[in-house]
C-alpha positions, 0 to 999 in steps of 0.5 A, spaced: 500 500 500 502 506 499 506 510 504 501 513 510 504 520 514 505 516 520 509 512 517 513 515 511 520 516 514 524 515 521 531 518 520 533 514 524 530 507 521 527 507 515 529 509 508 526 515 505 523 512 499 523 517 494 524 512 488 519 510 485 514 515 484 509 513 488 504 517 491 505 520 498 498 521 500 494 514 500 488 512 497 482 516 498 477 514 504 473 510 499 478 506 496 480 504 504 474 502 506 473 498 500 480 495 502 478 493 509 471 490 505 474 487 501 480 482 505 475 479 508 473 475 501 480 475 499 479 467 500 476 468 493 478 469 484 477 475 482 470 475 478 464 480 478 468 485 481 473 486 475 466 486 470 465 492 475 471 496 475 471 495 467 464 498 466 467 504 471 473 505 467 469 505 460 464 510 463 470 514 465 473 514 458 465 514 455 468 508 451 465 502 452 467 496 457 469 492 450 475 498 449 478 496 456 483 492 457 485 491 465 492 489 467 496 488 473 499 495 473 500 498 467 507 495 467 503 487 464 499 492 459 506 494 456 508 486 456 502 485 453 502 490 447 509 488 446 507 481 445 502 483 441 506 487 435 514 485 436 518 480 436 524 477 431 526 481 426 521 487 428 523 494 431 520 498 436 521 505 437 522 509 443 524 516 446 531 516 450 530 516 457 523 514 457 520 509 462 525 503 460 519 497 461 516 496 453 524 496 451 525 491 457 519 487 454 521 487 447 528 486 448 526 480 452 521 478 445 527 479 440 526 486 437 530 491 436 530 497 440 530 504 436 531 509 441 531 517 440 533 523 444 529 528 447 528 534 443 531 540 446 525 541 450 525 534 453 519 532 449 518 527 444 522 527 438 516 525 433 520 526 426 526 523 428 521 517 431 518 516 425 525 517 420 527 510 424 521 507 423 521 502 417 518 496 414 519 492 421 517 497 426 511 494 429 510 499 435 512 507 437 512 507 445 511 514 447 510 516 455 506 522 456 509 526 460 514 522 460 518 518 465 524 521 467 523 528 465 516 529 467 515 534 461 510 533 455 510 533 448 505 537 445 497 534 443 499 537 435 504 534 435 502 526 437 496 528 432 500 529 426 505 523 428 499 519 428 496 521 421 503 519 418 504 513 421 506 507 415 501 502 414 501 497 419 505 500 425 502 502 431 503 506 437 501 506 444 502 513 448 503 511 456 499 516 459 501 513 468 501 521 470 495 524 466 492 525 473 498 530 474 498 535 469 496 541 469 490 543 464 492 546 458 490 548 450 497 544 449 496 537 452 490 532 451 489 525 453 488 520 448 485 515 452 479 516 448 480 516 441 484 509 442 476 506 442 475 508 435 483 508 432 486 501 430 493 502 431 492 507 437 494 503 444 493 508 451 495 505 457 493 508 464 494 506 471 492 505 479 500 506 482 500 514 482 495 519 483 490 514 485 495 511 491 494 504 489 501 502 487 502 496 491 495 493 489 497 493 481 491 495 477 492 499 470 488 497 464 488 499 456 484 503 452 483 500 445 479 497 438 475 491 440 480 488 435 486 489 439 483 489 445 482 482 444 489 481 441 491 483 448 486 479 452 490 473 449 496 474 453 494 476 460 495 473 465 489 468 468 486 473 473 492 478 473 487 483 476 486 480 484 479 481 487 482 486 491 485 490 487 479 490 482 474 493 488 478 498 491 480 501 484 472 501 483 472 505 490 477 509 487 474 511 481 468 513 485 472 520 488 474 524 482 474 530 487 480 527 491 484 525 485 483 532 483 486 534 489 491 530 490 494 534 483 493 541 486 497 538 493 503 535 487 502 542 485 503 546 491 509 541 493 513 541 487 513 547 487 515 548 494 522 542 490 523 547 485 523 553 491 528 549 495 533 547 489 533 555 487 535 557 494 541 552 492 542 554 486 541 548 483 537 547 476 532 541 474 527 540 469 520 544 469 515 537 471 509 535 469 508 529 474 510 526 482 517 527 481 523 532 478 530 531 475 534 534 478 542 537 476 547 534 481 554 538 477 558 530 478 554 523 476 549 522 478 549 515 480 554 517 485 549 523 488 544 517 489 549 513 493 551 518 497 544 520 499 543 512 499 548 513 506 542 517 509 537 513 508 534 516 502 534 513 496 533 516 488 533 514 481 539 515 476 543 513 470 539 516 465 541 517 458 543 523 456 541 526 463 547 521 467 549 528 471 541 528 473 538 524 479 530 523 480 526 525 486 520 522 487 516 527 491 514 525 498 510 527 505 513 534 508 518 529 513 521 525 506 522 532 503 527 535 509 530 528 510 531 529 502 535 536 503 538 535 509 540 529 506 543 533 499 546 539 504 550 534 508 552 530 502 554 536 496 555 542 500 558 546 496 554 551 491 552 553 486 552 547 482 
């Protein structure tokens, strides 16, 4: 389950987790109570709540429960869509860095990965995407916003790249933090259009604004036709029954999620004040996490914050002077800065 304020960081014995993204703040009260209900049937398979938490998710998307394919997190969604258009002799396109998991899945299938950097303003660059993309590209992976760097690439311009893909190519647009952003003409979520779009995947998950990464829930919007190419490569009963009727409990407090965007809102920028009293740089974010500029390598930040038990992320491509922090509770983000002032004293960068 996700972190809870009374147990988040001790200083003294536990590790602040600022690692992988997850939310700070827990599930809603709702999802709680729909956890304590739902262990006490957890001797049961997974059955009518996972037709329950499909219809919720197609009625979020005003798509129908056929559009959607459910997952255990988002990851195995990955997994699946890979299965579905890569393998031996096909290439798959993606951005460099990015959330590594769908070339993780395709090297394990046998497929090349073609990566592509950033462009200048950290988004995707979409035409040297498609400039690698050929007779044996099977699918174009983009996640937006994007992990590591938290920044988005612009709804015109995935819409032109989705025009000019070549026959029998798809694309699948990781949509994890869409709960984060901030409204804008320049940003959409595509989740809907991937109902009516054969070559279109977007995959969702219940680990980050909705605090439930340890329950494993996420799911697909898609075609009926690829949705049940998808379908073909679950896993027997991925989504567990609790899982299922806590994601449906979440689901039903749209107003708590929104509020959990405002207060990733208030603390990031309460990141972004502290790193600017210390001169430091880091890159303008979208999401629960920034990349932060270290001056040295950042794996060897990681470490020496890892010696006061505060763990990050590093050794991006392209970024390895940078580290990832996730944002936590208010005890997690001064155990990271004292952490940051003991271990690199000296500033500016």
């Amino acid at each position: 389950m996700a972190k809870t304020a009374d147990a988040s960081v001790d200083s003294s014995t536990r590790l602040a987790r600022l690692d992988r993204n997850e939310s700070a703040h827990g599930p809603c009260e709702n999802a709680k109570s729909a956890f304590r209900d739902a262990v006490m049937e957890a001797n049961r398979y997974p059955d009518s709540e996972v037709k329950s938490l499909c219809a919720a998710v197609a009625a979020l998307h005003h798509v129908q429960a056929e559009n959607i394919t459910l997952g255990c997190g988002s990851t195995e969604l990955l997994r699946m869509a890979a299965e579905s258009c890569l393998g031996p002799g096909k290439s798959l396109i993606t951005a460099s860095p990015t959330h590594e998991a769908m070339a993780l899945a395709a090297r394990l299938l046998g497929a090349e990965v073609r990566s592509v950097p950033l462009t200048r303003l950290y988004g995707h660059d979409l035409d040297a995407m498609l400039a690698k993309t050929d007779q044996t590209t099977g699918l174009v992976y983009i996640c937006n916003p994007n992990n590591p760097t938290g920044t988005l690439t612009p709804k015109a311009d995935l819409e032109a790249l989705l025009s000019r893909l070549p026959p029998g190519v798809a694309a699948l647009i990781d949509e994890a933090y869409h709960d984060y952003v901030a409204p804008s003409d320049g940003y959409a979520s595509f989740a809907a259009r991937a109902a009516a779009n054969p070559r279109l995947i977007v995959t969702r998950t219940f680990s980050k604004a909705y605090g439930l990464a340890g329950l494993r829930a996420g799911y697909a919007v898609s075609t009926l036709e690829t949705a049940k190419q998808l379908a073909v490569r679950r896993l027997p009963m991925d989504v567990n029954a609790v899982a299922a009727r806590v994601a449906l409990a979440a689901l039903s407090d749209p107003e708590y999620v929104k509020k959990i965007a405002l207060r990733n809102a208030d603390d990031r920028q309460e990141f972004y004040n502290q790193a600017n009293a210390r001169m430091l740089r880091s890159l303008d974010s979208q999401t629960n996490f920034v990349l932060l500029a270290t001056g040295r390598p950042g794996r060897e930040v990681a470490e020496l914050l890892r010696a006061h038990q505060v763990l990050v992320t590093s050794g991006y491509p392209h970024f390895e002077n940078y580290i990832r922090v996730s944002l936590g509770l208010p005890q997690d983000m001064k155990a990271f800065w004292r952490a940051w002032d003991a271990s690199m004293p000296h500033h500016p960068m």
